[in-house]
N, C-alpha and C positions, 0 to 999 in steps of 0.2 A: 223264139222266146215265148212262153206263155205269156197270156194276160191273166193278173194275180185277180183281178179284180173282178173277175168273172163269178156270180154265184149262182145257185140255182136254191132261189127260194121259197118256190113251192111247186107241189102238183096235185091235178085231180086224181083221184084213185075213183074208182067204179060209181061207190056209192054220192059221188057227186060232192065230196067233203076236201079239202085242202089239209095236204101233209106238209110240214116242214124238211126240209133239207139241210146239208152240210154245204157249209159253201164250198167252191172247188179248195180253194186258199187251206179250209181247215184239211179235207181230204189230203193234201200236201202232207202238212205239219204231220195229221194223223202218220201216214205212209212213211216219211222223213224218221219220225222217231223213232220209230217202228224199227225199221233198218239200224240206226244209230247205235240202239242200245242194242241189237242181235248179234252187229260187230263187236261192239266195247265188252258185250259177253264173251264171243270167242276171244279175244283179244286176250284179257283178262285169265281166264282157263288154259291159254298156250304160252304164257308168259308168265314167270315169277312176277310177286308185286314189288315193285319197286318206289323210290325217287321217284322216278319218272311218273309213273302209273297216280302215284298222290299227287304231284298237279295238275295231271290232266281230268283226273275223277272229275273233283268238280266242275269244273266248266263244261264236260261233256253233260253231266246232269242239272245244271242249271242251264242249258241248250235246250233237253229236252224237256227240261217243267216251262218253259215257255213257251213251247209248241203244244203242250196237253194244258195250259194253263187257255192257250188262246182259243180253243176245240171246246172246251169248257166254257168258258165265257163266251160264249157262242150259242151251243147247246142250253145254258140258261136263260140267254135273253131271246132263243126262241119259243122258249117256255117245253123245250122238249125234255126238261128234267122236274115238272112241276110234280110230277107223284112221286121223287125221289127225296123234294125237297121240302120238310116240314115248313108251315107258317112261323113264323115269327110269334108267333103269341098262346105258341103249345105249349100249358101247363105242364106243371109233374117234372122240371129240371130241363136241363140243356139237350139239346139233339145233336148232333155232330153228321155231316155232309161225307 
């Protein structure tokens, strides 16, 4: 069994400066969805939609918004989405993430 709990959160790169990392955990999730939704795409394509296929939809994609939702909040609070992600007090209307 793995250990979840393993991360790797930083390293030296040449210039002698500290990069951020994924933790192993998120690389899972990332990987995990990845898969999930490549099946439920053929799945989907080989298969009329059915009953069946509308109650499984959901729950397969509220599976994977919680594994890109946790890679996310991750990626934020390592500050590796700081140039994607406006301030808080930018004028001129709403920004949207």
């Amino acid at each position: 069994m793995h250990n979840n709990d393993q991360t790797v959160s930083a390293c030296h790169d040449d210039l002698n400066s500290v990069r951020e990392h994924l933790s192993l955990e998120s690389f899972h999730k990332l990987n995990r969805a990845c898969e999930t939704l490549h099946y439920f795409g053929s799945d989907l394509r080989r298969h009329e939609i059915n009953g069946l296929s509308q109650l499984y939809t959901p729950q397969i994609l509220s599976y994977v918004h919680e594994d890109i939702n946790y890679v996310l909040e991750e990626l934020k609070a390592k500050g590796l989405c700081r140039d994607f992600i406006a301030p808080a007090t930018v004028s001129g209307g709403e920004h949207h993430v």
